[in-house]
C-alpha positions as CSV (number, residue, x, y, z in Angstrom):
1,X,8.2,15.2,10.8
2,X,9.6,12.8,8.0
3,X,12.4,10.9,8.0
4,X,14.6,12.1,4.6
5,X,14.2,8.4,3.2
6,X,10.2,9.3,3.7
7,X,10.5,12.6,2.2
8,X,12.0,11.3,-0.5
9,X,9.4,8.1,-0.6
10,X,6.9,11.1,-1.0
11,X,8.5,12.8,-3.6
12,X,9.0,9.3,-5.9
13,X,5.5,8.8,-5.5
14,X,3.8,12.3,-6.7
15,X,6.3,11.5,-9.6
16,X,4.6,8.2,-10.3
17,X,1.1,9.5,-10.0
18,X,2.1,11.8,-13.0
19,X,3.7,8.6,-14.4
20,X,1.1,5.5,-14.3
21,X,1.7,2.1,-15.7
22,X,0.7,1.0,-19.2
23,X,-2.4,-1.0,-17.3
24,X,-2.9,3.0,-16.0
25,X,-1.8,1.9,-12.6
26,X,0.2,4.0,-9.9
27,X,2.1,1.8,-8.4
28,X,5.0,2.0,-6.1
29,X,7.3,-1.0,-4.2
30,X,9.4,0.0,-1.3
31,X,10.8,-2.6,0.9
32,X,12.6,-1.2,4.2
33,X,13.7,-2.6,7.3
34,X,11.7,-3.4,10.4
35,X,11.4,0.1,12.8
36,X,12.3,2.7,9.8
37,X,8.6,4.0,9.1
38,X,7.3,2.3,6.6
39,X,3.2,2.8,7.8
40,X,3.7,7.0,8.4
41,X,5.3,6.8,5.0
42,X,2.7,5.0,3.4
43,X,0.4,7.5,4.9
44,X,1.9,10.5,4.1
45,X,1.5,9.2,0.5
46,X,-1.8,8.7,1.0
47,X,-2.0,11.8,2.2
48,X,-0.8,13.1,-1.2
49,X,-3.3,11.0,-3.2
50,X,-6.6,12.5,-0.7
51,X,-5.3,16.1,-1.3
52,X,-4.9,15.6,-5.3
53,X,-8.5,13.7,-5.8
54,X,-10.6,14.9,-3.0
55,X,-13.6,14.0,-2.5
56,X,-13.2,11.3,-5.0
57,X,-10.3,9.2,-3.0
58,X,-10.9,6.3,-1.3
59,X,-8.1,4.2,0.3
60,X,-8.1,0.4,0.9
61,X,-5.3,-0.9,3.2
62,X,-5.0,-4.9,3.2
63,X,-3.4,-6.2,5.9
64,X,-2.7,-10.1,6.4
65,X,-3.6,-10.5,10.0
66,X,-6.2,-9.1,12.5
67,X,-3.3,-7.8,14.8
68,X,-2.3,-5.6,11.8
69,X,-5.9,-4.7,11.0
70,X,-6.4,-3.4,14.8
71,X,-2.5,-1.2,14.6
72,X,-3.5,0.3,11.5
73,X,-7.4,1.4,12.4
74,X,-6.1,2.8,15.6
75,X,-3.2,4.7,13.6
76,X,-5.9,5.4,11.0
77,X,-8.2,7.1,12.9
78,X,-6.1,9.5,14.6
79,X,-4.8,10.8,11.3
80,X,-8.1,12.1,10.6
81,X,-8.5,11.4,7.0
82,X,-11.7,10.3,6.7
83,X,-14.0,8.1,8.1
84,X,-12.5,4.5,8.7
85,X,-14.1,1.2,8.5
86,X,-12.7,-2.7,9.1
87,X,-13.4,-5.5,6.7
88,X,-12.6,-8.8,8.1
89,X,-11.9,-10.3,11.4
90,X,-15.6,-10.6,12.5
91,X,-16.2,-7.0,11.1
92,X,-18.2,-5.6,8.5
93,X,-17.7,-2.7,6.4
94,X,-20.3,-0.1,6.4
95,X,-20.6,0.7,2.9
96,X,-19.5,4.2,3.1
97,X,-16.4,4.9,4.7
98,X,-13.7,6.3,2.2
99,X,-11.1,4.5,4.6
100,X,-11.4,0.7,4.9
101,X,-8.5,-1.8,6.2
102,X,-9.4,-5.5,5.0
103,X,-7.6,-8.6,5.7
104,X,-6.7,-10.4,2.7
105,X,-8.6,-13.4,3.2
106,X,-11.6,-10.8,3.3
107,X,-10.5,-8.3,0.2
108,X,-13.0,-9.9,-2.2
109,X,-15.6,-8.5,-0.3
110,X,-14.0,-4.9,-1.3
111,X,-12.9,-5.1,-4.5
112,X,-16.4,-4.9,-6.2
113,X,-18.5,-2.9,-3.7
114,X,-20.2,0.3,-5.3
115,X,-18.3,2.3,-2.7
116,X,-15.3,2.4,-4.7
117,X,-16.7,2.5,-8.2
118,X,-16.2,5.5,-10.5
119,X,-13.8,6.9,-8.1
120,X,-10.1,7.2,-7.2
121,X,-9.0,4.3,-4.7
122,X,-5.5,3.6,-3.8
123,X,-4.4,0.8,-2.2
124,X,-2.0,0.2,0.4
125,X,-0.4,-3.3,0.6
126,X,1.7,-3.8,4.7
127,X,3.6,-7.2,4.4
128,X,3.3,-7.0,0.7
129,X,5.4,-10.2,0.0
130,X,2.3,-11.9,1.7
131,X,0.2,-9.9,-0.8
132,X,1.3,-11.7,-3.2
133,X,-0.2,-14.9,-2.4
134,X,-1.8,-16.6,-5.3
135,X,-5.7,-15.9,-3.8
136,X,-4.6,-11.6,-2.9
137,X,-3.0,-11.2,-6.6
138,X,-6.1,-12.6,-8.3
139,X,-8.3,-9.8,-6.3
140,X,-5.9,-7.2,-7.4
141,X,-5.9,-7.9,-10.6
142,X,-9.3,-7.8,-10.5
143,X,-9.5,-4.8,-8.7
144,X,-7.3,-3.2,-11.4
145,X,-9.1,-4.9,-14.2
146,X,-13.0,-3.0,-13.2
147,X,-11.3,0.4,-12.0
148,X,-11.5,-0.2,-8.1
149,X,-8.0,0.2,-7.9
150,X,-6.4,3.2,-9.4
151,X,-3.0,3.5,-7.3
152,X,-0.9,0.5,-5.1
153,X,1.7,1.3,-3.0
154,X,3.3,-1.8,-1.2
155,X,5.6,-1.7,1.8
156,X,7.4,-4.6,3.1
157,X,10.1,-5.9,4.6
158,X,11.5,-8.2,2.3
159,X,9.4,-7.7,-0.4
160,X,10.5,-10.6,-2.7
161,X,8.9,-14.6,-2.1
162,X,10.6,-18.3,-2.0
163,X,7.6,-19.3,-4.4
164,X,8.4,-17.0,-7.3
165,X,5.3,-15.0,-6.5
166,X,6.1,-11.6,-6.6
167,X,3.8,-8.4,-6.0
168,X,5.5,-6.2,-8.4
169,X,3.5,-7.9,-10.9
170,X,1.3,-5.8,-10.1
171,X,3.3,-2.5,-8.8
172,X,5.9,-2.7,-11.3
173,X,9.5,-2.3,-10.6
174,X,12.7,-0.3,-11.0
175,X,14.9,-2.8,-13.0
176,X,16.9,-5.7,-11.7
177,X,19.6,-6.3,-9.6
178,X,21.2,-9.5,-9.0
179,X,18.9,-11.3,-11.6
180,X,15.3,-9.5,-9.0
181,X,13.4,-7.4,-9.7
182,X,14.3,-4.3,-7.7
183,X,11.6,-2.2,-5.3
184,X,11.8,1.4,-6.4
185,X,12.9,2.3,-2.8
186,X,14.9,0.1,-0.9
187,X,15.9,1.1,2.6
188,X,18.5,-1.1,4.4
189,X,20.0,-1.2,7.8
190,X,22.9,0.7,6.5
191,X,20.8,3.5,5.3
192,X,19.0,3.5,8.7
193,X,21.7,3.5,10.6
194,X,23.8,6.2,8.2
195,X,20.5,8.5,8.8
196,X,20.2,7.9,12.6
197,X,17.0,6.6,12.4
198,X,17.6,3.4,14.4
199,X,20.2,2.6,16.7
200,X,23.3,1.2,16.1
């Protein structure tokens, strides 16, 4: 079962697929703290996206390190979705898997391949704030710019960067607050604690 803050993650994110960008983009920022569920919330949206598209969905999950790549396949693969593949890391993805995690020093190997053209591929950013390194946002863009990337969801953390880098550039935002752009969710150790999903 979901958390409520993941319920409601859910909810906010069938309302954006009904509400894209002006690039035509569904995109969603959520930054939560460490141990609240940001992965099964992620998926559950994911989940959302495979049952609305079908056969048609693909999902791409960059990670930024190997140890990521290895939690999420493992996590991946006992949800069942679909068949998943790895891109980077010493592996190679098989060209036909509608599941892939890629590390982001590997992701321009994805963004182009036929396997995710003329369909409907969302994109899940983990550690998104190291997404928006200036090599991962130039993929994305591209990504977005050819049609590989219909739909970005990016969980994090902290989402925001000391270089002024920022991935909601590419998700978009829900205003500002304190002169930053704000996540649209934003899940703190208050909110955690007030819902009794970690210990005090």
């Amino acid at each position: 079962a979901l958390y409520r803050w993941q319920r409601m993650k859910v909810l906010m994110w069938k309302a954006r697929m009904s509400n894209p960008l002006h690039n035509g983009l569904v995109g969603m920022a959520v930054q939560a703290i460490t141990g609240t569920g940001k992965t099964h919330g992620a998926i559950a949206c994911a989940r959302v996206w495979f049952n609305h598209h079908g056969d048609e969905s693909r999902l791409v999950i960059v990670v930024p390190t190997e140890a990521l790549q290895i939690q999420w396949y493992s996590i991946m693969v006992e949800m069942r979705m679909g068949n998943v593949a790895r891109q980077g890391a010493k592996r190679k993805y098989d060209g036909f898997s509608p599941i892939v995690i890629v590390t982001q020093n590997s992701l321009k190997r994805i963004v182009n391949h036929r396997n995710f053209h003329n369909k409907q591929t969302m994109y899940i950013l983990d550690e998104a704030h190291k997404a928006g390194a200036k090599g991962c946002m130039k993929q994305l863009r591209e990504a977005n710019r050819i049609g590989t990337m219909q739909a970005c969801l990016a969980i994090s953390g902290t989402i925001h960067r000391t270089d002024g880098r920022c991935i909601m550039d590419i998700t978009g935002h829900d205003g500002y607050y304190n002169g930053k752009r704000k996540p649209h969710i934003v899940y703190g150790y208050r909110d955690a604690l007030k819902d009794d999903v970690i210990p005090p």
